[in-house]
C-alpha positions as CSV (number, residue, x, y, z in Angstrom):
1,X,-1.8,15.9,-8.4
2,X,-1.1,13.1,-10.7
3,X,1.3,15.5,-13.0
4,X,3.6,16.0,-9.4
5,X,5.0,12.3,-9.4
6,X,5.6,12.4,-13.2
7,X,9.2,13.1,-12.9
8,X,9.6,10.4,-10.1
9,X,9.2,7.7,-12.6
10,X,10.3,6.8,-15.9
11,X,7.2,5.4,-17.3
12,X,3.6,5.2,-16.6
13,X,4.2,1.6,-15.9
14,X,6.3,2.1,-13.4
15,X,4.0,4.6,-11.7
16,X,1.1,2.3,-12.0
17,X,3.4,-0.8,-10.8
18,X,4.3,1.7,-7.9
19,X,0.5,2.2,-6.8
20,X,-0.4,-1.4,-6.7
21,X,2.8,-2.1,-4.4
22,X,1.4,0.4,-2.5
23,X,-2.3,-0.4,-2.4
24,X,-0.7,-4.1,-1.3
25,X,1.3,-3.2,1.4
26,X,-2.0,-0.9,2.9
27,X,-4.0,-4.2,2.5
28,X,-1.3,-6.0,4.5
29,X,-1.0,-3.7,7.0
30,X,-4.6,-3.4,7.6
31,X,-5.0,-7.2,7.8
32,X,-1.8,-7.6,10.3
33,X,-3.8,-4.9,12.6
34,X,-6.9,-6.6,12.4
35,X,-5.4,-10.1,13.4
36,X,-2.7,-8.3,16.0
37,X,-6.7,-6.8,17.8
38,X,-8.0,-10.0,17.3
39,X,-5.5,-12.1,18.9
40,X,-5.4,-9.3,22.0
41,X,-8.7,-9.3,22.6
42,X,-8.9,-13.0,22.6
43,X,-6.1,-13.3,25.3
């Protein structure tokens, strides 16, 4: 699987740099759906 988004970037840095952007934007989103169930149920 890894050898499939070789040809998407130029580097390995940039594939690397590409997987922590996306591991941060998971976090985020997880962290926006837990205060968005939060601040429902405390309504």
């Amino acid at each position: 699987m890894k050898d499939e988004y070789k040809e998407f970037y130029k580097s390995n840095e940039e594939d690397m740099d590409s997987k922590s952007d996306a591991k941060v934007i998971l976090f985020l989103i997880i962290v926006a759906v837990i205060a968005m169930t939060y601040w429902v149920a405390a309504q």
